[in-house]
mmCIF file of the C-alpha atoms, coordinates in Angstrom:
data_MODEL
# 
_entry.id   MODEL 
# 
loop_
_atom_site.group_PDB 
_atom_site.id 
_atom_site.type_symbol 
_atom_site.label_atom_id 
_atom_site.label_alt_id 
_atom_site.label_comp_id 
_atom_site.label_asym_id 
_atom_site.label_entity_id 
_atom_site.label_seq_id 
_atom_site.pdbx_PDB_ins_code 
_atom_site.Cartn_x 
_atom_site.Cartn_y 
_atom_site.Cartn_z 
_atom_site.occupancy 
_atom_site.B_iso_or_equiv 
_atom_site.pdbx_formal_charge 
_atom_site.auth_seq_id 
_atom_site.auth_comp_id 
_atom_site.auth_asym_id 
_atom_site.auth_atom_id 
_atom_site.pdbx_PDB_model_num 
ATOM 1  C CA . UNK A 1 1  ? -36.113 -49.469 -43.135 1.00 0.00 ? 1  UNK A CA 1 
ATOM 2  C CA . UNK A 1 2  ? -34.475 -50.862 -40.059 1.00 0.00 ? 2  UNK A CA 1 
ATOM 3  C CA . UNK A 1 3  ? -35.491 -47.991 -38.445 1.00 0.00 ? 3  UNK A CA 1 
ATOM 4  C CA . UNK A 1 4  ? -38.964 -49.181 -38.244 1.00 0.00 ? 4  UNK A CA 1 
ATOM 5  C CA . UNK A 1 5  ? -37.889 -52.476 -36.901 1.00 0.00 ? 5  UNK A CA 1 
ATOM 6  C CA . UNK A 1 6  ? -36.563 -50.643 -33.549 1.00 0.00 ? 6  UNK A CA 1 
ATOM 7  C CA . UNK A 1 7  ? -37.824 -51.927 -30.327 1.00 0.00 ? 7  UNK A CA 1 
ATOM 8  C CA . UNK A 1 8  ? -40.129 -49.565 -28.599 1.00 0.00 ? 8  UNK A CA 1 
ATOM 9  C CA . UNK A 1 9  ? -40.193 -50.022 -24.705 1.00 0.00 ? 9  UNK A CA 1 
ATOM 10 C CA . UNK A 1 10 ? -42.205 -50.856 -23.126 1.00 0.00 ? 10 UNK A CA 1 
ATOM 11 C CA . UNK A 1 11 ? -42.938 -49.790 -19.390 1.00 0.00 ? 11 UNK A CA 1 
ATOM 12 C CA . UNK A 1 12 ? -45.091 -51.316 -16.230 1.00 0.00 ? 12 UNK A CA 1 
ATOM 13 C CA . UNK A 1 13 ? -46.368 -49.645 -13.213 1.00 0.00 ? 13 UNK A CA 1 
ATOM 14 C CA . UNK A 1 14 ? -46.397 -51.608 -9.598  1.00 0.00 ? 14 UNK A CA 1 
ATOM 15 C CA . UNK A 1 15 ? -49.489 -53.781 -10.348 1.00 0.00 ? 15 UNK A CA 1 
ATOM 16 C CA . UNK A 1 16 ? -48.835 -54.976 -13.306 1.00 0.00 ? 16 UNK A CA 1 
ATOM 17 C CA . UNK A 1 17 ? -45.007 -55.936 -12.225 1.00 0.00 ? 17 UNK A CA 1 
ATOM 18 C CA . UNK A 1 18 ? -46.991 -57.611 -8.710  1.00 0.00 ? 18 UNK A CA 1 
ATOM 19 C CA . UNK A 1 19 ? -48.867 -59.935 -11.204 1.00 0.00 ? 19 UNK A CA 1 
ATOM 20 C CA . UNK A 1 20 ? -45.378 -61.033 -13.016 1.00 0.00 ? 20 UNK A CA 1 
ATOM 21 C CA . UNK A 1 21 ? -43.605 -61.569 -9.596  1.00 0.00 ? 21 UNK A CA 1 
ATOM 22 C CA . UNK A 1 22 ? -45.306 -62.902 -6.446  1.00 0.00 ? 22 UNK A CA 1 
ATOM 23 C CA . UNK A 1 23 ? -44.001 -60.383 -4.477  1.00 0.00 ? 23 UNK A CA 1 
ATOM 24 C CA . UNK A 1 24 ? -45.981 -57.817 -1.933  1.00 0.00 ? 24 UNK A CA 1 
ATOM 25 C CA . UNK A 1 25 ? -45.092 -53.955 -2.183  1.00 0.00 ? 25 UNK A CA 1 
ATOM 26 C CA . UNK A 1 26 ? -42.724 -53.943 0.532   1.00 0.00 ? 26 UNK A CA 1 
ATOM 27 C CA . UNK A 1 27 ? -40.761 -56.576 -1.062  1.00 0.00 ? 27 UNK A CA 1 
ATOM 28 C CA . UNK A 1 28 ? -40.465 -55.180 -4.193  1.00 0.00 ? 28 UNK A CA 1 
ATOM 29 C CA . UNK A 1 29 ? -39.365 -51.951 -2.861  1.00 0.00 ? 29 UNK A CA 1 
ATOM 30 C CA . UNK A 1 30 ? -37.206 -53.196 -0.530  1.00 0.00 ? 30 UNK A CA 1 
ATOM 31 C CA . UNK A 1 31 ? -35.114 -55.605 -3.405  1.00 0.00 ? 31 UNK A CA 1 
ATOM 32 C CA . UNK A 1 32 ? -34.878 -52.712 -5.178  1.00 0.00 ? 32 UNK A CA 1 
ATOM 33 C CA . UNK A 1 33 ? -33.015 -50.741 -2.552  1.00 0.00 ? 33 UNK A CA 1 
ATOM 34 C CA . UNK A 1 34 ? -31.102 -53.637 -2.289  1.00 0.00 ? 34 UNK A CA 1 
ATOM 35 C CA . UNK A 1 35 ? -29.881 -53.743 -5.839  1.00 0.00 ? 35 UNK A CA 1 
ATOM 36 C CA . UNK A 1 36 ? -32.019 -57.247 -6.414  1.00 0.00 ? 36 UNK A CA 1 
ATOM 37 C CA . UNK A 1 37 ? -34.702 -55.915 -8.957  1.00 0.00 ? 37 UNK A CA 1 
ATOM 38 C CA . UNK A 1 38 ? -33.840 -53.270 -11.391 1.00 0.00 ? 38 UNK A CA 1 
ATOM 39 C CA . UNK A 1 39 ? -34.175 -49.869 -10.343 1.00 0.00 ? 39 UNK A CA 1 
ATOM 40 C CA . UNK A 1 40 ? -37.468 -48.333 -11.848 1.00 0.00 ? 40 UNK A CA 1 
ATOM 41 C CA . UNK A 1 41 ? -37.785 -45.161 -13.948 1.00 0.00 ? 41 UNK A CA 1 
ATOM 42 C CA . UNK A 1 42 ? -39.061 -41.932 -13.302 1.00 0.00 ? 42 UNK A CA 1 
ATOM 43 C CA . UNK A 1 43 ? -41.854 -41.241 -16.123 1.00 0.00 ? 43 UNK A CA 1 
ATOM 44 C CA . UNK A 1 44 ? -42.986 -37.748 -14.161 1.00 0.00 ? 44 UNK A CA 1 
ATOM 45 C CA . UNK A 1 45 ? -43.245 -36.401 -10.790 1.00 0.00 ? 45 UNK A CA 1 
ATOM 46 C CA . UNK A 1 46 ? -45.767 -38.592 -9.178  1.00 0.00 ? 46 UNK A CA 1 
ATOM 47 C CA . UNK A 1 47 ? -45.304 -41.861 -12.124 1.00 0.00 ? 47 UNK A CA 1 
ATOM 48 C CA . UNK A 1 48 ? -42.856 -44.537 -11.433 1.00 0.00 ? 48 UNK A CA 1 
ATOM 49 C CA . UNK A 1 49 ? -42.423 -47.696 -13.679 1.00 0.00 ? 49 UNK A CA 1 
ATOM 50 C CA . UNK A 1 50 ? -40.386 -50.511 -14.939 1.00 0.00 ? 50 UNK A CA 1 
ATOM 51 C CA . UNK A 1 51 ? -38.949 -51.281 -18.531 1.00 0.00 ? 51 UNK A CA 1 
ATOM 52 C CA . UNK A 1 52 ? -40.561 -54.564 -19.159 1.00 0.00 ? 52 UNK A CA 1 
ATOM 53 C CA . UNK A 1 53 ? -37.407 -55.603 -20.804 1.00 0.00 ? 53 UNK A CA 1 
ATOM 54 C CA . UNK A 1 54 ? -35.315 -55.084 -17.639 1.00 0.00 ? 54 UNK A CA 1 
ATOM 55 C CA . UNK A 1 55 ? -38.073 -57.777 -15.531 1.00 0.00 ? 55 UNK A CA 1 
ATOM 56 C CA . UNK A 1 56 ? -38.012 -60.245 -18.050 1.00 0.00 ? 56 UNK A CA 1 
ATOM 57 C CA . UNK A 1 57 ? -34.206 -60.601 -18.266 1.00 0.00 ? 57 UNK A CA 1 
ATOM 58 C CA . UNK A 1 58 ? -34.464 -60.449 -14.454 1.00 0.00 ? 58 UNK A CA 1 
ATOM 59 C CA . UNK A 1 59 ? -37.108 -63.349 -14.502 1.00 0.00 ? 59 UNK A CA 1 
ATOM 60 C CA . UNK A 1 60 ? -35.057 -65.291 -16.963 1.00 0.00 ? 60 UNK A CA 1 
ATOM 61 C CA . UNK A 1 61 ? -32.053 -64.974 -14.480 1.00 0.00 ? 61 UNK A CA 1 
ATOM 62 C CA . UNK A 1 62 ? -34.136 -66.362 -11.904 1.00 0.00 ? 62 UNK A CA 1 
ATOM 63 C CA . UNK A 1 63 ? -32.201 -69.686 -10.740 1.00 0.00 ? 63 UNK A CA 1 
ATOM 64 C CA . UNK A 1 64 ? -34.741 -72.502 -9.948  1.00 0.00 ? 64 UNK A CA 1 
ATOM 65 C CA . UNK A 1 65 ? -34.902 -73.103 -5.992  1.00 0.00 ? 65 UNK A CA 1 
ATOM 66 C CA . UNK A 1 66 ? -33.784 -76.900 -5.361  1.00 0.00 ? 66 UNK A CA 1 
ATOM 67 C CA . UNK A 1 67 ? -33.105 -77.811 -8.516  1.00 0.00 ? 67 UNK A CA 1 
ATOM 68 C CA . UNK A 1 68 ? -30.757 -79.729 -9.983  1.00 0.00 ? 68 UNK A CA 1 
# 
């Protein structure tokens, strides 16, 4: 039965990731080049998209700016 327990996975196109981080395109892209955001996954040829999971551990990682 644990079986049916799995997670599924959940993935999230450019918009939807936009509306999670306050970032523009350009920054997004460019953090990921730089190894800052996860990489994204290639669904098909013209599809690219995050694993939700991987964006909320990176939001959780997030260290508060001027904080204590």
């Amino acid at each position: 039965m644990e079986s049916q327990k799995e997670f599924q996975e959940r993935f999230i196109r450019l918009p939807e990731l936009q509306k999670l981080l306050p970032l523009g395109k350009s920054t997004i892209w460019a953090k990921v080049k730089q190894g800052e955001l996860p990489s994204p996954v290639k669904i098909s040829q013209r599809v690219t998209a995050w694993r939700y999971s991987d964006i909320v551990t990176y939001i959780n990682n997030l260290k508060p700016k001027g904080g204590a």
